[in-house]
N, C-alpha and C positions, 0 to 999 in steps of 0.2 A: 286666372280668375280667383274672386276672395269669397272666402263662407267662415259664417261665425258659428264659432263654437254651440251646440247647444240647439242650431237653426235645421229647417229641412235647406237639401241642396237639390236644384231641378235645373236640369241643362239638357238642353233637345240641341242637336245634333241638325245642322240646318240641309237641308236637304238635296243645294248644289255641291257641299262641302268636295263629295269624290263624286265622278265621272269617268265610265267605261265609253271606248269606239264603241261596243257593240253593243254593251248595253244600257248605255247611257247612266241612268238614275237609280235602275234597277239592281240593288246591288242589295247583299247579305252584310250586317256591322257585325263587331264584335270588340268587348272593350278588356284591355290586359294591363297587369302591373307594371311594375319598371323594369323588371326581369322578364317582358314578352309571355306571361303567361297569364290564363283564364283567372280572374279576379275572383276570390273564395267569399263562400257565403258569411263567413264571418270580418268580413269588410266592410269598413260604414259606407262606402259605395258601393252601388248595382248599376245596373245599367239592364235594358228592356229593349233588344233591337227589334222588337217588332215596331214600337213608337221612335227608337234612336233617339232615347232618353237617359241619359246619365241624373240617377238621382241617390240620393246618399243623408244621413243624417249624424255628423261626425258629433262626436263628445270631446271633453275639454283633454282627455290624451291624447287626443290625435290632434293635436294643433302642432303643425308643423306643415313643410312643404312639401307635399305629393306629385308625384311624374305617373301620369298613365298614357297608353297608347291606345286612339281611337284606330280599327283595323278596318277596311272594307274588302270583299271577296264579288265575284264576280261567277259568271254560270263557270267558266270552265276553272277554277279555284287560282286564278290570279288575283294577287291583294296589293294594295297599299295601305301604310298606316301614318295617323298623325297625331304629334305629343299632344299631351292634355295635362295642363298645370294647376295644380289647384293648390294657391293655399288659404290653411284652417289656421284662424285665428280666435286669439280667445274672446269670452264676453268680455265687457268696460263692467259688468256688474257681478262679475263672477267673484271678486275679493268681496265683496259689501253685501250679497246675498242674506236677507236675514230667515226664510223659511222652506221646506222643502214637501210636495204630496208625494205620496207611491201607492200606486194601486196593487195589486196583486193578481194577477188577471190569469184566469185557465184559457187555455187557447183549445177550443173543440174541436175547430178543420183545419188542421196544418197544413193538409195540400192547397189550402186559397192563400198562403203566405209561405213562396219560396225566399222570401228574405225578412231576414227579423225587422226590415227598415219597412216591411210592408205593413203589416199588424201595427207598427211605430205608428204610420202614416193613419191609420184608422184610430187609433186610438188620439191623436190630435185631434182632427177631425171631429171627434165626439166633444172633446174638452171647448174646441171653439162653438162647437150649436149650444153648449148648458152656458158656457158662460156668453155666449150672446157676444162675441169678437172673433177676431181674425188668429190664425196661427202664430202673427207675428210677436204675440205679446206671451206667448209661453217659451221659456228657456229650456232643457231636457237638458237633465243633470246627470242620469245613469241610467243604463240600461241592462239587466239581466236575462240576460234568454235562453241560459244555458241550466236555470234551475225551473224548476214545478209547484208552485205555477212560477211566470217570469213577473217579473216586478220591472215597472215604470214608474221614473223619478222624474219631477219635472220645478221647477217656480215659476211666478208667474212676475213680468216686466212691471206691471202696472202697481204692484205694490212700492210703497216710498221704502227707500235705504237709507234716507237718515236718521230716523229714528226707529223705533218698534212698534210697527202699528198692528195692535194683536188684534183688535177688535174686526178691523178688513180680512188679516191670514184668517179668523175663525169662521164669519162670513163666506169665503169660499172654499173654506172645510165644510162647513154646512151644507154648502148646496150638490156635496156630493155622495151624506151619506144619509143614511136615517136614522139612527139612532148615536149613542156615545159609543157602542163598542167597535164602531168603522165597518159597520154591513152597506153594504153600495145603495145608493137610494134608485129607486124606481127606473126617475129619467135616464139616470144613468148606465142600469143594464140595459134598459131600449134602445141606447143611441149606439153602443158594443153588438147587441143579440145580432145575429145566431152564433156569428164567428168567435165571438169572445164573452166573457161571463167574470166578471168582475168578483174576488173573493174577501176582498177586505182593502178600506181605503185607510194610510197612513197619514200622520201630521207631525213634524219636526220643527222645532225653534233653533235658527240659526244666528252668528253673529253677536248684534247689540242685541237681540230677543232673546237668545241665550244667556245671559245671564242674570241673575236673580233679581227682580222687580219688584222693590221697596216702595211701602205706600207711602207718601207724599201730600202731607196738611197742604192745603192751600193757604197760601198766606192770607191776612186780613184785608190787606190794601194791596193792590194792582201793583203789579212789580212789571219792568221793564224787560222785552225779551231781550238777554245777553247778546253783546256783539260778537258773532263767528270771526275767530283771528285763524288766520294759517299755522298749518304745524309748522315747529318749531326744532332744526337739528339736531338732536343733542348728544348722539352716538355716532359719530362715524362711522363708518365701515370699512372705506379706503382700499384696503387689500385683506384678499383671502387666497390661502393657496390651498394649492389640491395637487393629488399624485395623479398618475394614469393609472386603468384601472379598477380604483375604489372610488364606491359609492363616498359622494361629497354633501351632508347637508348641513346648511349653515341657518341658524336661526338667530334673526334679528332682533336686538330686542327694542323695548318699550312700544311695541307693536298690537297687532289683534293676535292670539296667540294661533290660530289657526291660521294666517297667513302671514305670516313674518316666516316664512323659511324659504331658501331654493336652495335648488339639490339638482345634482345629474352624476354620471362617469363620464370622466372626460377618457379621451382617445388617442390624444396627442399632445408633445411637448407644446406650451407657448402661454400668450396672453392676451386677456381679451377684458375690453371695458362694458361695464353695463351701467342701467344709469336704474336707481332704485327709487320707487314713486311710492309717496306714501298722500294716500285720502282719507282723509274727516268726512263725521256723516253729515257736514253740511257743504260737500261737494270740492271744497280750499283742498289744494296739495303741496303736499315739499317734496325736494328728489335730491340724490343723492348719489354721487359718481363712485365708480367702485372698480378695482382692477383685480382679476383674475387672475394669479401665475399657477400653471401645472407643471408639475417638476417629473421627472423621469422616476420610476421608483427603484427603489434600493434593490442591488443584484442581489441575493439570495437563492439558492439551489436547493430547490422545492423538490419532494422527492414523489411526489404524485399530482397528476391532474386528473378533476372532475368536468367532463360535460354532459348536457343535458338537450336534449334536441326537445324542442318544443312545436308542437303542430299548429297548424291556424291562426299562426300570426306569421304578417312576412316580414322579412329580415328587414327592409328601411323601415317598416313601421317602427320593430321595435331598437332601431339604432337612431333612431331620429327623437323616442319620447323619452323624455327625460321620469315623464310620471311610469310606464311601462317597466322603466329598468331600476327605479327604485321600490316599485312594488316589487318584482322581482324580486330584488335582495332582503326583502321585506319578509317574504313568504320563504326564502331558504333560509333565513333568521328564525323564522316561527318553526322551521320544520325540525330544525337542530334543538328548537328549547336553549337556545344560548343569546350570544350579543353577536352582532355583523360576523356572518363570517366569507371572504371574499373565497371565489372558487379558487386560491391556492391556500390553502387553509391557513394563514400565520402560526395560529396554535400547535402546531404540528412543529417536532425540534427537525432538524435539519442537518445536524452531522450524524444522524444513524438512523437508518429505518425503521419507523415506529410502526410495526406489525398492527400492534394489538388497536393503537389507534386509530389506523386507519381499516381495520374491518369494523369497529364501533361505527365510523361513520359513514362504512358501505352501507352495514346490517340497516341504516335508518331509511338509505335509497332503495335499497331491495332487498325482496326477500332471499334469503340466503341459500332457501331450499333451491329453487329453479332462475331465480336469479331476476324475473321479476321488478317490476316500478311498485313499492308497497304504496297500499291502500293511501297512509298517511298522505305520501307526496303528493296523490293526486285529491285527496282532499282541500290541502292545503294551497296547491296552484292554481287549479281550477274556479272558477270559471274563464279567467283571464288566460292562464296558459294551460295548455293539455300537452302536458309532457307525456313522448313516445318513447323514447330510449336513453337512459343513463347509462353515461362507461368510467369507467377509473382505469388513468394510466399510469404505471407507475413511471418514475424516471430517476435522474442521477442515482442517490443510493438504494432505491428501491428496485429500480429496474435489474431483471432478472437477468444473472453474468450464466455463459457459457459455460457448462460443466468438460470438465478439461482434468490431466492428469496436473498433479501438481510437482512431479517431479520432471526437473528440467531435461529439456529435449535433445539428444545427443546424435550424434551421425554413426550410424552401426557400419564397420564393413561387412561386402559381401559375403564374405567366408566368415563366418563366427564361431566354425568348430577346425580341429586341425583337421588336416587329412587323414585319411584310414589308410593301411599296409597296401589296397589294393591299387587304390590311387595314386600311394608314391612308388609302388611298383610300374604302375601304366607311365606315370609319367618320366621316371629313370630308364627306363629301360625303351616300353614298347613303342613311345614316339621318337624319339632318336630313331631308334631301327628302321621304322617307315619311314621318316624323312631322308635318311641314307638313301635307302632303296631307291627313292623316288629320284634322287638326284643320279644316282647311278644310271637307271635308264633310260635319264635322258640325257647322261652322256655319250651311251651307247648309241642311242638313236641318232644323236648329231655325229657320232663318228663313222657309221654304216653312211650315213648322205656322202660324209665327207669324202668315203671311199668311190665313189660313184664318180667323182668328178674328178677328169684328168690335169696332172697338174706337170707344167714346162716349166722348168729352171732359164735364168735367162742366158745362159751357155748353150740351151740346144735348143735357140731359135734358131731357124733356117733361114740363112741371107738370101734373098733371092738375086741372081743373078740379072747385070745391065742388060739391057736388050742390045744385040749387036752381035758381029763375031770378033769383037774383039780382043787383040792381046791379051795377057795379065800382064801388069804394070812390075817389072821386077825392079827394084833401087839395085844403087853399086852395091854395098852391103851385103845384100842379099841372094843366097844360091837358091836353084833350081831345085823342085825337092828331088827326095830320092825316091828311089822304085820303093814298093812296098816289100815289106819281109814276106819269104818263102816259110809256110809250117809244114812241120813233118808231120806224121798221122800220127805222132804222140804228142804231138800239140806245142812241141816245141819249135824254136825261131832257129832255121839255120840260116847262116851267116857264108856270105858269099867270101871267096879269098881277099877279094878286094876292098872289102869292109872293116872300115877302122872299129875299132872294138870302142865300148862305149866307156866313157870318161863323164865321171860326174860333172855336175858344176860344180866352180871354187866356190869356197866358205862366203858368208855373207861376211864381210869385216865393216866394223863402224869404229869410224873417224869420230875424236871428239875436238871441238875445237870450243876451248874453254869452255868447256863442260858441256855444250853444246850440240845438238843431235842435228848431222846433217840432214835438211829439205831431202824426199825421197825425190828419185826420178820419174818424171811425167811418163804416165803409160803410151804407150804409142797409139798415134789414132786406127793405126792398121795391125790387123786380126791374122794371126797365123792357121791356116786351115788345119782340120782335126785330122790327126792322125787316121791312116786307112788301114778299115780293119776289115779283112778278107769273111766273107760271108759262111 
């Protein structure tokens, strides 16, 4: 759905919209921002679930496109929600406006106005009983509610915009105050009392009224009223570029000097057409196509970042107004006393850390005793932003380095002192020794096992004898043995008469045959028995 700038908004919430199994109709609303949460009192919309009325009175910042979520809840706190789109678009008389009133107005019982669009809404209401019309013909041009008293800005539709007709704006200046110094007249605190109390009514010359009004002889003879021709091109525009970033305003010229400019920060590389409309006050227009390029900005290696957290505005509002975020840059221009300065400060050099400059332009955000948002900033932001915490980071050459040795890092051995007389003593001497030892007893020890265990040579295994009785197998070759020797009781062998006396064996003699060492002889497969030796 659409709302103009300037207008009340009233949207009731229809009453099938959500339905529970159990409890049908009966159900609890609740209305949230884009970010799923309770929509703040400094919102140009409210909402009233007791009636399930979405109502709002947006001003020409907030024209843009808004996402809200209508929520419904049930007895045991089950919900569903559904989007809510609204967009704000601006007046068709907001360029050509030629006057403005403001009242000044004390507000007695704040508890009868939880939303400043409520006391808004009473205060219209008054303006259409004095002027005897509908709300539809007052425009609301600003609202203040964040000063004492709060000031209501409004024009009225029914005045003509092509020329300056002073003598109607003073007519309904008149019928609001009573005397010249702007004290509220009569009807007018009656139609406000009890809740509100009017303290002084303003008057403003806008536009073609705004400027100085030369008297003018009538001529003698009746002259012809001039024929309105349409504007006429005479400056193009064509192309404007912009970086990401920085604040962009371009001012048009042979214009009305108050409106000939647009301005935003753009966010993103690219390009975009608009088409630029220019109106005469007698209604005729020309337009004028115009392309946008935003270029990437220049790398540079900023050595601090400022940010600044701002309360009671929500983040699409203020990335979607273009008016929001060049006021914005506007009031951190005014806070500095200088020309634009974008939050990475250009001025600031960039190959060395500019200490001193950049505590100058702490000391202006805080105070330096406790660190502190000073007084100024919040003079100068407010009523629009209420800034809650400012920080400064520093970075590339500012950012604070590791304190560290600066002599280079070396690999120390373990031992960094020689040894002492005791230690090359222990190690020359007394480890050797224990190590000996050790190996010593456990030679001993393996050789005490060893002793333990009987051990056969493979000469006195014992053949066992064939089962049988019989023969031994004697070859030709081979004699019968002989008896065994007789000893004497001095232990020697005597020798019977018949016994050949013993004869060695002959020498071994080796044959050579061409140098060559004869093959020995094959041992025999058969075992001569062991001599017998008397017990």
């Amino acid at each position: 759905m659409s709302v103009i700038a300037g207008k009340i908004f009233r949207f009731v919430i229809p009453h099938n919209t959500f339905k529970d199994f159990e409890d049908e109709y009966n159900l609890t609303y609740e209305l949230l921002d884009s970010n799923n949460k309770t929509v703040k009192n400094n919102s140009w919309l409210h909402f009233n679930p007791v009636r399930r009325e979405v109502y709002g009175l947006p001003l020409e910042e907030d024209v843009s496109k808004w996402v809200f979520w209508v929520k419904a809840f049930d007895r045991e706190g089950g919900s569903v929600q559904e989007k809510l789109n609204i967009q704000v678009q601006q007046h068709k008389l907001d360029l050509v406006v030629n006057h403005e009133f403001s009242l000044h107005i004390r507000i007695e019982k704040h508890q009868e106005f939880p939303h400043y669009v409520d006391w808004s809404l009473k205060v219209l209401r008054a303006l259409g009983k004095i002027y005897n019309t509908n709300m539809s013909e007052i425009t609301v041009r600003h609202i203040n509610y964040t000063s004492e008293p709060v000031i209501f800005t409004w024009s009225n539709d029914s005045i003509p915009t092509n020329h300056c007709p002073k003598t109607e704006i003073e007519k309904l200046y008149k019928i609001l105050t009573a005397n010249d110094r702007g004290d509220p007249s009569r009807e007018l605190n009656v139609a406000l009392a009890p809740e509100l109390r009017v303290k002084r009514v303003m008057y403003r010359e806008l536009g073609v009224c705004e400027q100085a009004q030369t008297p003018v002889t009538p001529p003698m003879n009746p002259v012809t009223p001039p024929i309105n021709f349409s504007p006429i091109l005479r400056n193009a525009v064509d192309h404007v570029n912009a970086t990401v970033g920085e604040l962009l305003v371009y001012k048009v010229k042979d214009f009305d000097s108050k409106n000939r400019e647009f301005f935003g920060i753009p966010r993103k590389v690219g390009r975009s057409e608009y088409q630029l409309v220019c109106v005469d006050s007698g209604g005729l227009l020309a337009t004028d196509s115009l392309e946008v390029v935003v270029y990437p900005p220049l790398k540079r290696r900023y050595n601090v970042e400022f940010s600044m957290n701002i309360t009671e505005v929500p983040y699409d509002t203020f990335v979607s107004s273009a008016a929001l975020q060049k006021k914005f840059v506007e009031k951190l221009m005014k806070t500095y006393d200088s020309t634009i300065v974008t939050w990475f400060n250009k001025s600031l050099p960039t190959e060395t850390c500019p200490h001193e400059e950049i505590n100058h332009l702490e000391s202006v955000l805080h105070n330096m005793n406790d660190k502190s948002i000073s007084h100024r900033v919040h003079n100068i932001m407010e009523p629009e932003f209420r800034v809650s915490t400012i920080k400064l980071h520093l970075i590339d050459n500012c950012k604070p380095k590791m304190t560290h040795d600066p002599r280079p890092e070396v690999l120390v051995p373990l031992e960094t002192t020689p040894p002492s007389s005791n230690d090359e003593y222990l190690i020359t001497f007394i480890v050797p020794a224990v190590i000996i030892s050790v190996m010593l007893f456990l030679a001993a020890v393996a050789a005490c096992v060893l002793y333990r265990i009987p051990v056969i040579f493979q000469e006195e295994l014992e053949e066992k004898p064939e089962p049988g009785t019989k023969a031994p197998v004697i070859l030709k070759d081979e004699k019968p043995p002989l008896a065994p020797p007789e000893y004497s009781k001095s232990g020697s062998v005597k020798l019977s008469d018949d016994s050949e006396p013993y004869q060695p064996p002959p020498p071994f003699t080796r044959t050579q045959d061409n140098g060559r060492q004869p093959r020995p002889k094959p041992t025999p497969t058969y075992r001569k028995p062991p001599p017998y030796v008397p017990p």
